[in-house]
Structures are given as structure tokens and as C-alpha cells.
N, C-alpha and C positions, 0 to 999 in steps of 0.2 A: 252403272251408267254415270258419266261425268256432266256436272251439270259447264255446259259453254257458257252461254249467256243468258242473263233473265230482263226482261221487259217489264215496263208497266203500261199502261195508261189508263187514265180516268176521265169517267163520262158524267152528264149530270140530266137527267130526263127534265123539260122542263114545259108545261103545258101552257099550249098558245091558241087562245080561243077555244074555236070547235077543234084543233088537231093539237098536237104534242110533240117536239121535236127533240134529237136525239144528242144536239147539242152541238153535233160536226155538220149542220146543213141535213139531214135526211130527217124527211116527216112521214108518220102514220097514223090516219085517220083514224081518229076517235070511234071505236065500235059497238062501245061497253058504257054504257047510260050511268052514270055514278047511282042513281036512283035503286036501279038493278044490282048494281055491285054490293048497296048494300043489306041487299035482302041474303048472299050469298055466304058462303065461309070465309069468305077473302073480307068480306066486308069494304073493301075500297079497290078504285081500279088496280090496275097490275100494265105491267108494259107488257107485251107479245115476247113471249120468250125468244122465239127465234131474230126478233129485233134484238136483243140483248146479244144472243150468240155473235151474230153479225160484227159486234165490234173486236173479235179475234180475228176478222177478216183485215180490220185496217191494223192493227197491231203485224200481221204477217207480209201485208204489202207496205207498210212504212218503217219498221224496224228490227223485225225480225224475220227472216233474213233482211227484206225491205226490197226496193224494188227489184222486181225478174224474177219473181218466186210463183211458184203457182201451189196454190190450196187447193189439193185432190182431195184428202178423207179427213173424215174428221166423228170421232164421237162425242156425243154427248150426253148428262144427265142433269137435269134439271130438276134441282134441288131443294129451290124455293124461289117465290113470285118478287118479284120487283115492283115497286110503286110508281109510280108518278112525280117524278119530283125528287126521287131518289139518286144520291149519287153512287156511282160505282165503280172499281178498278177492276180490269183485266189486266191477267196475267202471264206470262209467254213461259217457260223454260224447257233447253233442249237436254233432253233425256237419251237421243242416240243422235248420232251422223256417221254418214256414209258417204265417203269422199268419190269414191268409183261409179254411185249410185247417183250424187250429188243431191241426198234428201234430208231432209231432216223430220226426226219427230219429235212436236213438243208437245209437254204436258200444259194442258188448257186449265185457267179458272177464271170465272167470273166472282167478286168477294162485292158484299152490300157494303152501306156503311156502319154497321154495327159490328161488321166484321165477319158475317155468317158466310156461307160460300150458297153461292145460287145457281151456279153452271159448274161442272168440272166435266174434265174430254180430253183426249188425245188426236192431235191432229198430225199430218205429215203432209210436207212440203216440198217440190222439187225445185232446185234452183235452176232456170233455165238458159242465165246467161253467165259465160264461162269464166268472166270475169271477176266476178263476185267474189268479195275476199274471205266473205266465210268459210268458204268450202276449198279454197285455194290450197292448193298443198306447196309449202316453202319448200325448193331446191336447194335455197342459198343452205340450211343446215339438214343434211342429210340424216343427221344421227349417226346411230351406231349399231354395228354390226356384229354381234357375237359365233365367230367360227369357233365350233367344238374340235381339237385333235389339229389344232392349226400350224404345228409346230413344222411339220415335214409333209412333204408329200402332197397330193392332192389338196389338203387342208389348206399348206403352207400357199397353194398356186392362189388360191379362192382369197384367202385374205391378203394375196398383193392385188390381186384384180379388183375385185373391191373396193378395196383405198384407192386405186388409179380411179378409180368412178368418183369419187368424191369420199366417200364410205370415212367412218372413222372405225378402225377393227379392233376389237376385242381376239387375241389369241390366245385361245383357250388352250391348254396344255394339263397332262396331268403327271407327267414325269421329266420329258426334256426339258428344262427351260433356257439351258444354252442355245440350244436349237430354236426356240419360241423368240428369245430375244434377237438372236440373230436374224428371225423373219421381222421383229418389228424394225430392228435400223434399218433392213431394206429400205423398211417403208416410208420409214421418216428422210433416210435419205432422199429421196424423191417428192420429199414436203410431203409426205402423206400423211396420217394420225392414226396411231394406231399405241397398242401397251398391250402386254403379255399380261396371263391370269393364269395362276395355278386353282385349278377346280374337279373335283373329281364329279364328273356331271348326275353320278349317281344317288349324290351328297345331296339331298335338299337345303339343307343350310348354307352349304358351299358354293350351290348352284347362285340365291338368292345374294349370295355377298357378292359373286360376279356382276348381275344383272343389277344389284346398289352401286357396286362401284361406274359400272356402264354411266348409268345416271348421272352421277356426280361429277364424271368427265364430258360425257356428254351431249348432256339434257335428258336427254330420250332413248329409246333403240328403236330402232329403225326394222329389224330383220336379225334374221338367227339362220345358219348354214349347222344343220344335226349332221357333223362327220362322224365322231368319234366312235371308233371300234374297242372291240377286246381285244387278244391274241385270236388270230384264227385257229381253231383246233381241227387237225387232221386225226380221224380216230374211226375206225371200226363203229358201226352201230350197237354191237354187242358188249364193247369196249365201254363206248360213251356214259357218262354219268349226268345225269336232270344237273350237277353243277356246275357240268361245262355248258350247258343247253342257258343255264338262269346267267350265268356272267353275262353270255353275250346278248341277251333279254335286257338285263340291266343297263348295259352299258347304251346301247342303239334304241328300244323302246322305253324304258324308264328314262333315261336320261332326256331323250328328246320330250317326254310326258312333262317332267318335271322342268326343262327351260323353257317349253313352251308356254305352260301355266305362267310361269315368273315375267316374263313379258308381255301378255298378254293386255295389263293394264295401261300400259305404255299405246297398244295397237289400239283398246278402245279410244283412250282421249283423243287419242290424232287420227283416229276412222281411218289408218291406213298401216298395214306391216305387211312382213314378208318372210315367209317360213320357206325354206329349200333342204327337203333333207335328202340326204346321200344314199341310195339305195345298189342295188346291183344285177347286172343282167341275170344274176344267177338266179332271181328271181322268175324267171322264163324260163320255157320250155324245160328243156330234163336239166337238170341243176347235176353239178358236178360231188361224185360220191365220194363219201368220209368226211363230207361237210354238212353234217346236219344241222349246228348249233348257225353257224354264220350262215346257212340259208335262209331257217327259219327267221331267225334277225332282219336280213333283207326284207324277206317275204313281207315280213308282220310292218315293215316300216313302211311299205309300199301302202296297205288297206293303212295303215293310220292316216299318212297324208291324205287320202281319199275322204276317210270321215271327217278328217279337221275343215278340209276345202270345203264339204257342203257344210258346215257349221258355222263356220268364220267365214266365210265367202259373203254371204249379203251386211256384214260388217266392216267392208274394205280390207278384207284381208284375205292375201292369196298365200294358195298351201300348194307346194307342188314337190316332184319327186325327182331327182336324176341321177340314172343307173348306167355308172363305169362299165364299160367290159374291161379284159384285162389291160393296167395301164404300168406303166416303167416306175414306182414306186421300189420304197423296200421291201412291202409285204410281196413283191415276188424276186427278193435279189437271190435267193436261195432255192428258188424253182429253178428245175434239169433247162439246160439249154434249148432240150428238144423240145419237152413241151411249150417253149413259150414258141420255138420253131413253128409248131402243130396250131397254133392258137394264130399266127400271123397267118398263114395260109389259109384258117377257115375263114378269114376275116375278108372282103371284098377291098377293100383299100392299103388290102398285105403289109398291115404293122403293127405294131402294139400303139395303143393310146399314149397321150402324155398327161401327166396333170394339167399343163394351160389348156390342154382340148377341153378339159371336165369343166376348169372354171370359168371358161370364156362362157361356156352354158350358162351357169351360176349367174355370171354377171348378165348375162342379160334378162336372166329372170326378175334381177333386181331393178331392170332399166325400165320405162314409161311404155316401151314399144312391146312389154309382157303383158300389161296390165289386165288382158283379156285369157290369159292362160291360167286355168286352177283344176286342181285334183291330177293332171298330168304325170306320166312316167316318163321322162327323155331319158331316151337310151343312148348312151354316149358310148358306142362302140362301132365306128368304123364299118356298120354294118354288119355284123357279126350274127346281131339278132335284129329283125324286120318286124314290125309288128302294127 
């Protein structure tokens, strides 16, 4: 947890006549006979604990958030009595935010003067007016986008569309890089921001120098698009070996485990990312045979975005999934003309997909008008599969 901001203020209990006041204008009748008090363990009065708590109350309506906040829960432990006369600081610090939730939780203390702590508590706060710059999420710097496998193809469509959004893109590559660079001057040409990375995303070291270099160009990241494939293998089941089945593991669940992770730190301090990984209709109904290794792949990427979304979800971070059917790429320049014939035909809108159909999707998952969509599978085919 990152700490945002931290507050103080300081109270000083001061007693007036028959009553005692709190030092901001609020008083509470004397109930406690000094006489009494010192017959007891405390030996002298004490303030009413819940008068003490009370002052995290003006702490959250005057500066933390400050006003338009509402104080819903709050715990507390009270740790030791307060005197009469004593001065005290309260202390605010945010331990989480949630930009989509618009709440915050912060860690509470009330500290004596000798320095002992007399309250400590967690409370959580919603900010109710939309305003409020705490919780604001800046447009003007988008951050940065890291697409996996962004050199060609599908890849290459999502990190131009993206940069048309504002987006600064990360092109991931792990062997073209003529073809990588070639999609970044698209981009710049058209004033957009973007820089090629070679990273083999199954490299944890390799993955983490991407996501530092992200950083240092461009503050933050913003959101990650998990393209990146293996070779697809066509093979007989009896054929198939566990190391055709582990590459494609590696490359689509390992890889997306591990950028995930590497960004993550990024998603909690700004309460806001956006994960979109690339999945496949083949994930549905009867998956097409001699593809065991790149279904299962799919498959498995499909329940990962579901766990991630209810995990990261009440963190401002949305996880979701979108599954191509077949689209005019290379990975099918060497399929029979018939099949991809067969494959337009089953399809209700009788064509093959294109990469801008898949990233037009993509981008709007990255847009304000998704913000309510997570754990989702969009099926990006033409109608092909209904679901």
C-alpha cells in the first residue's frame, strides 16, 4: 500500500468550570467527580474516549479528503485514557484508494503527549462529490501502454489504436524489430508516443527492464494488452509432446503472470489500470482438432482474466478478455483457401475478421465508457460464436 497523504492535527483538552472543552468549540459535561477518580486505577479524570475518537471525524471533513467526504466505517482500539488538560495529535494516512469506488481507507491514530498512542483504527471514506481532486483521475497524462507481440498483426492494430486514444505504447516484440519499429513511426508519425522493446515476456528480468524502461519514459503505465503467442503447433495428440503443450503455457500464461505482477505497483498508487488479454473463440464450444497446446493456452487465459478481475477489481482495476475468431493475420497466410472459404460462411456477417475489428474493442476497453465492464470474454468474431 502507497502512502498518498498524511494529516495531522492537534487538540488540547482544557477544563472550564463544571464542563471541559475540546478546544474546536465542542463541550462535554463533567460526569466523573475528580474525588472519585481518585479513588480508582486511573487516579485522575480521563476525557470520554469516544470524544477523543471524534476528532478523526474533523480531520476527514476538513483535510483529508476534506469537504464532500462521508465517514461510513471506522475501527477502533483504545489503548490508553487521556487526561484533562492533555494535548493530542491525530493522525490521517491513506493506506488504499479506489478511484472507480471513489473511497479511501485510512489508517487512524490518536498519539498523547508523551508520544504513547491512545486510539489507533482504520477507517474508510467515500468521496461524494465528483470534483474533488483527490480522487480525480488525470486525462491530460495517460501513461503507458505495454502491448505484448505488437510488431504485426493484431498486436501491431491495438498499439496504433491506442496511441490514437492518447495512449503512450510500449511495442513489445521478441524477434521482428524492423517490423516493431516500423509500427512505432506509424505512430509518431501521427504525433503519437510510442518506442519498441525487445523482451521475451517469459524472461522475468527482461519482462521488469520493459516495465522500468515504461517508467522512465513515461511516468507510469497505465494498462498492458497480453498478445503475445508461440508458434501455433498443428500435431496429432499421440504426436504432441508436454513441450509443445509448456511453450505455449509460457509464452500466453507465464508471460501475462509475470507483466502483470511487474505493473501492478504502478495500478495500486494511481487506484486505476487496465489489463485486456487476447484470448480466442477456440476457447468455446468444440475447439478445432491438432490444437491442443494453443487451446489450452486460450482456455487457461480466459479463467486467469476472471480471477484477476475479482481480485483487482475492488482496487480500480479492471481485467477483461477478448477472443478473435479467425482474423486476416499471418498466422493464417498459409491456411487452404478453402478453409478460411468454410470459416466465412459459418460466420453470420460472411468474412474473416481484421485486426482493427479486435483493437477497436481493445480501445474501448481502455476508454471511461468501459469502466463498468470486468472479468468479460468479448468475442470478436463476426458472430461466428453467440454466447
Amino acid at each position: 500500500s502507497a502512502t498518498v497523504l498524511q494529516v495531522s492535527q492537534q487538540r488540547r483538552y482544557a477544563p472550564m468550570g463544571g464542563r471541559f472543552s475540546s478546544g474546536i468549540g465542542g463541550r462535554l459535561a463533567r460526569n466523573t467527580h475528580a474525588g472519585f477518580a481518585a479513588t480508582t486505577t486511573l487516579r485522575k479524570r480521563v476525557v470520554h474516549g469516544m470524544l477523543t475518537a471524534s476528532f478523526i471525524s474533523a480531520v476527514v471533513g476538513t483535510k483529508l479528503p476534506g469537504p464532500g467526504s462521508l465517514w461510513y466505517e471506522q475501527s477502533l482500539r483504545f489503548l490508553s485514557p487521556v487526561r484533562i488538560g492533555e494535548t493530542i495529535r491525530v493522525n490521517a494516512r491513506v493506506i488504499h484508494k479506489s478511484i472507480a469506488q471513489r473511497i479511501l481507507v485510512l489508517q487512524t491514530n490518536v498519539v498523547g503527549e508523551d508520544g504513547r498512542t491512545v486510539i489507533e483504527g482504520e477507517a474508510k471514506v467515500k468521496v461524494v462529490k465528483a470534483e474533488n481532486a483527490v480522487l480525480q483521475h488525470e486525462d491530460t497524462d495517460k501513461g503507458a501502454v505495454i502491448v505484448t507481440g505488437a510488431s504485426r498483426g493484431i498486436g501491431a492494430a491495438i498499439a496504433k489504436e491506442l496511441a490514437a486514444s492518447g495512449f503512450a505504447v510500449i511495442v513489445n516484440y521478441s524477434q521482428s524489430q524492423e517490423q516493431a519499429e516500423e509500427v512505432v513511426r506509424s505512430i509518431t508519425a501521427g504525433e503519437g508516443r510510442a518506442m519498441a522493446f525487445k523482451a521475451d515476456v517469459t524472461d522475468s528480468a527482461a519482462v521488469q527492464r520493459m516495465v522500468n524502461s515504461a517508467r522512465e519514459s513515461y511516468r507510469h503505465v497505465a494498462g498492458v494488452v497480453n498478445n503475445a503467442i508461440s508458434r501455433i503447433t498443428i500435431v496429432d495428440f499421440e504426436k504432441c509432446s508436454w513441450s509443445d503443450i509448456q511453450e505455449a503455457l509460457d509464452v500466453q500464461i507465464k508471460g501475462a503472470f509475470l507483466i502483470c505482477q511487474a505493473v501492478l505497483p504502478d495500478f495500486l498508487r494511481t487506484g486505476h489500470g487496465v489489463i485486456v488479454n487476447i484470448g480466442s473463440i477456440n476457447s468455446d464450444n468444440v475447439p478445432p482438432t491438432r490444437m491442443l497446446p494453443y487451446n489450452l493456452a486460450k482456455a487457461s487465459l480466459v479463467s486467469f482474466s476472471k480471477s484477476l478481475a475479482v481480485e483487482l477489481g475492488p482496487k480500480g482495476i479492471l481485467v477483461n478478455c477478448v477472443s478473435p475468431g479467425m482474423t486476416q493475420t499471418d498466422l493464417i497466410a498459409d491456411m487452404p483457401e478453402k478453409s478460411k472459404m468454410l470459416a466465412k460462411m459459418q460466420t453470420p456477417n460472411k468474412r474473416l475478421g481484421l485486426p482493427e475489428d479486435v483493437a477497436g474493442v481493445v480501445g474501448f476497453l481502455f476508454s471511461e465508457k468501459a469502466r463498468h465492464l470486468a472479468g468479460q470474454n468479448i468475442r470478436v468474431c463476426g458472430g461466428a460464436v453467440m454466447a
